[in-house]
C-alpha positions in Angstrom: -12.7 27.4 -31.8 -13.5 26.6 -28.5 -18.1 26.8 -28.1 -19.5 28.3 -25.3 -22.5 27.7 -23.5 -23.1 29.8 -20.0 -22.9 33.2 -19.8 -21.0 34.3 -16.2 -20.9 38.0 -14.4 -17.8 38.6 -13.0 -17.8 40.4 -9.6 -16.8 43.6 -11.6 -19.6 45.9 -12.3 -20.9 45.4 -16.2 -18.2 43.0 -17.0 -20.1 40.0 -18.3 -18.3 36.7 -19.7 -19.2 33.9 -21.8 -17.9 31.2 -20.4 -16.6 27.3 -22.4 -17.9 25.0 -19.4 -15.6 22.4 -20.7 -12.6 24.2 -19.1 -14.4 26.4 -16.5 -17.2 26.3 -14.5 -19.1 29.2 -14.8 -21.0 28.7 -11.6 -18.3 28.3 -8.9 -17.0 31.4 -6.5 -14.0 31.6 -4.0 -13.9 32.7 -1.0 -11.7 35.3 -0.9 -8.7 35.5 2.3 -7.4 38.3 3.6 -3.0 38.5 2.5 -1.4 38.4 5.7 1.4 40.4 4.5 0.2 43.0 2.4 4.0 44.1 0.6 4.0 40.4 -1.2 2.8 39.8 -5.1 -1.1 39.5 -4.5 -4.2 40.9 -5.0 -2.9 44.6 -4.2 -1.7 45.2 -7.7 -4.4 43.8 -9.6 -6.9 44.8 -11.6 -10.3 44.6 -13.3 -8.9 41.6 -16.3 -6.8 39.9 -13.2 -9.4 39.5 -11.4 -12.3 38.3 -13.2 -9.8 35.4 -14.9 -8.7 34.6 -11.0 -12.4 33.8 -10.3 -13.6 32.2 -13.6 -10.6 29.8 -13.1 -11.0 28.9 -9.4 -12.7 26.0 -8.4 -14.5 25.0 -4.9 -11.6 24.2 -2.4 -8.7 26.0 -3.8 -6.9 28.4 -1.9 -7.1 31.7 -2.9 -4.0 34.1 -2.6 -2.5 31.6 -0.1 1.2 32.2 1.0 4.3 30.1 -0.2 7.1 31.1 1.5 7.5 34.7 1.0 5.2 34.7 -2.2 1.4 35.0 -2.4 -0.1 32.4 -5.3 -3.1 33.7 -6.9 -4.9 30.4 -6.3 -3.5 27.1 -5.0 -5.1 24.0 -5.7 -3.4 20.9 -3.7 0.1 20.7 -5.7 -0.6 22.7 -8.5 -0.6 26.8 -8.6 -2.3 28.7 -11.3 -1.0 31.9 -11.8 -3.1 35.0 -13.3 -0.5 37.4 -15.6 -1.6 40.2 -17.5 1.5 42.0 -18.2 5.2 41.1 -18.6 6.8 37.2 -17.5 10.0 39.0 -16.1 8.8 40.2 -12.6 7.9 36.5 -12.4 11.0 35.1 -12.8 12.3 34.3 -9.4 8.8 33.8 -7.9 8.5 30.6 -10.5 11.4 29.1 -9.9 11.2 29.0 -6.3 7.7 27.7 -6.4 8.3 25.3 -9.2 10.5 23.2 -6.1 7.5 21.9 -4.4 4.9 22.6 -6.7 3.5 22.2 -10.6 2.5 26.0 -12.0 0.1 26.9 -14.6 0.9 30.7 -16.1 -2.3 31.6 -17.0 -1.6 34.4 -20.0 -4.9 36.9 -21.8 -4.1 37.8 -25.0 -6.3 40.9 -26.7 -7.7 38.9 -29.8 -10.3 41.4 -29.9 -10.4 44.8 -28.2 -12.8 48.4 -27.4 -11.0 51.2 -26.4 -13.2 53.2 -23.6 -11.9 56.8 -23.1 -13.5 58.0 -19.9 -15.4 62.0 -19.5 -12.4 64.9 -19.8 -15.2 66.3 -17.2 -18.3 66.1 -15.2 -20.1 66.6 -18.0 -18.5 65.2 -20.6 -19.8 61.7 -22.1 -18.0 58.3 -22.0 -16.6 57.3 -25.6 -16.3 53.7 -26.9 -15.0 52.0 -30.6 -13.3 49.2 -31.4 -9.5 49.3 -31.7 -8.3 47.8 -35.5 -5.6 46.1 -33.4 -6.0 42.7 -33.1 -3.5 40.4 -30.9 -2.5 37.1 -32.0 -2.0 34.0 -30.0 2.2 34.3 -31.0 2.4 37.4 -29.7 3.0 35.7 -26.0 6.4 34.7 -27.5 7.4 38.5 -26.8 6.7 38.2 -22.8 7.6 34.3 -22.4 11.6 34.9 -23.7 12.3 36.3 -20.2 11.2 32.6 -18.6 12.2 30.4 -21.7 14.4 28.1 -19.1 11.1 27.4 -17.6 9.8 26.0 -20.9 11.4 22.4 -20.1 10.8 22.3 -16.7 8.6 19.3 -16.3 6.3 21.0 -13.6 5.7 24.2 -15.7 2.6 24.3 -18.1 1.1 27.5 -19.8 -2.3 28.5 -20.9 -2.9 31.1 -23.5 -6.3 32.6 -23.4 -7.5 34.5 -26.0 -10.2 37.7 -24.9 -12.4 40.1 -26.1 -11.3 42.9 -23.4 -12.0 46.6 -22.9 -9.3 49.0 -22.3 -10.0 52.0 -20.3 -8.4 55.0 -20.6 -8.4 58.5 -18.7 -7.1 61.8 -19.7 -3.9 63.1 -18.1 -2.5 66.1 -19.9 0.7 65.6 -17.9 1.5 61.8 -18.7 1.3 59.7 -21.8 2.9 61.9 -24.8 2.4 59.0 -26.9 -1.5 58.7 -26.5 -1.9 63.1 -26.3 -3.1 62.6 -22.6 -4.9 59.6 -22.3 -3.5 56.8 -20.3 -4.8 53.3 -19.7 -6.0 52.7 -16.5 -7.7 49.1 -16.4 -8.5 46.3 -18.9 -11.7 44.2 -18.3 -12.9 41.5 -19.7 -15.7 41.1 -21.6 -15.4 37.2 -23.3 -13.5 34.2 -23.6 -12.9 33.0 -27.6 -10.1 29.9 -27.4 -6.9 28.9 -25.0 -3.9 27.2 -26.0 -2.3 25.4 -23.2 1.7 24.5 -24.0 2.9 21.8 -22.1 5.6 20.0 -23.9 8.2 22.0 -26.6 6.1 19.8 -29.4 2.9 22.0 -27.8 5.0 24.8 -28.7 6.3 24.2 -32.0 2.8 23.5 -33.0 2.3 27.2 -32.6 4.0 27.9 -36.0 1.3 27.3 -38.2 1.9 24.6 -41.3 5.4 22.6 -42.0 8.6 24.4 -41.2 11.6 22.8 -43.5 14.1 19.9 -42.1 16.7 23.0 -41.8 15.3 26.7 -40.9 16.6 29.9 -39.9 14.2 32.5 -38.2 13.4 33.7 -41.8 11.3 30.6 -42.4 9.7 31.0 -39.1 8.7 34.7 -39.7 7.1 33.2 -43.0 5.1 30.7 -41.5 3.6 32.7 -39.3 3.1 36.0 -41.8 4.9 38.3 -38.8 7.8 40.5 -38.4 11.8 38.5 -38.2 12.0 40.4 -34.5 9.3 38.2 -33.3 10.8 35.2 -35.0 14.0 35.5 -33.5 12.1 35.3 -30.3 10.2 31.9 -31.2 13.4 30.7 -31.8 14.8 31.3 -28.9 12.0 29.9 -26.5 11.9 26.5 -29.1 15.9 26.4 -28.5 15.3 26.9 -24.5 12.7 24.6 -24.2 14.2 21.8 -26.7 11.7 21.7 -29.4 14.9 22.6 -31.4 19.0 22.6 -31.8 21.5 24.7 -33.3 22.5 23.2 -36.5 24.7 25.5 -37.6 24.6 28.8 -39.7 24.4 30.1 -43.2 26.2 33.7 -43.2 24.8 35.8 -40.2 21.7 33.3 -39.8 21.3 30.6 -37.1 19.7 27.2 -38.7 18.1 25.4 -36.6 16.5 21.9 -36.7 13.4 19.8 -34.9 
């Protein structure tokens, strides 16, 4: 577990961060420039969690939302982009590859270790409700978003960072939308603290995400074992380790693949 010692606010109102200064520094702001076209990927669609991770991870000189091409990266420091995703890896897709051409790209990813759920007044007059959700992400559960970039896994120039959060998730009612949640949709995640990051940079980085000693010979059984999770997310792992060539096809016993380091 990563220590921290700084505490940093975060240009969003009451969203306060403790921050490791051994991988950001907590004092540092960016100027912000304004996106000369405003229809590319940029700070337009981003919200409250984006935002505060863009500035806690930009440092004096970078460029912030500064145009490659027809992309906007959401900071660009000399050769190197770091990219701020919240959501899925797969409208991503073409932006990386193009990038990774001419430059190296760190995908920064927040997981939800921790998180409160903040239901906003119905009315005027109502009062703001807050409790903590029992669901609690894990750092394995990027695996589900990174299958839709596993090519990118062995590209020398590609790196990412997990980080897991503490994060609050605001939601508003909408009796119209959201069957699944009776009304109430979520309409911004903020962040409220940094606990640890993993940062993958080679496919042993990302075997080393299983936890404890897979056997010589393993099917995605094994791997749904070692990490205590369902065989759907398994199959997953597997296939970003086969992308990235942490692993080979070994052959197969009945209808399951075996694999080998």
């Amino acid at each position: 577990m990563i220590l921290f010692s700084d505490i940093y606010r975060s240009r969003v109102p009451g969203v306060y961060c403790l921050v490791c200064l051994d991988t950001i520094e907590a004092t540092k702001s960016a100027s912000r420039e304004p996106l000369p076209l405003p229809t590319l990927i940029g700070a337009l669609n981003e919200g409250p969690l984006h935002e505060s991770l863009k500035q806690l991870y930009a440092e004096p000189g970078d460029s912030i939302e500064a145009r490659i091409g027809k992309y906007i990266a959401d900071i660009l420091r000399g050769d190197r982009i770091i990219e701020i995703q919240t959501g899925a890896f797969g409208p991503l897709k073409s932006k990386l590859h193009a990038v990774l051409n001419d430059y190296k790209v760190t995908l920064v990813h927040p997981i939800a270790c921790e998180r409160w759920i903040v239901k906003l007044p119905k009315t005027p007059s109502g009062k703001e409700v807050r409790r903590k959700s029992p669901k609690r992400g894990r750092i394995e559960d990027v695996f589900e978003k990174l299958v839709s970039i596993a090519d990118l896994l062995a590209h020398p120039g590609f790196e990412l960072e997990v980080v897991a959060i503490q994060e609050e998730e605001v939601r508003a009612f909408d009796a119209g939308r959201s069957h699944k949640r009776r009304g109430w949709i979520v309409v911004e995640r903020r962040l409220i603290q940094i606990l640890n990051r993993l940062v993958v940079r080679t496919p042993d980085d990302l075997l080393s995400m299983i936890p404890g000693e897979l056997p010589q010979c393993f099917s995605t059984l094994d791997i749904a074992k070692a990490l205590g999770r369902p065989r759907w997310l398994a199959q997953m792992v597997a296939y970003c380790l086969r992308e990235s060539g942490a692993v080979s096809v070994v052959g197969k016993e009945g209808n399951s693949i075996i694999y080998r380091v």
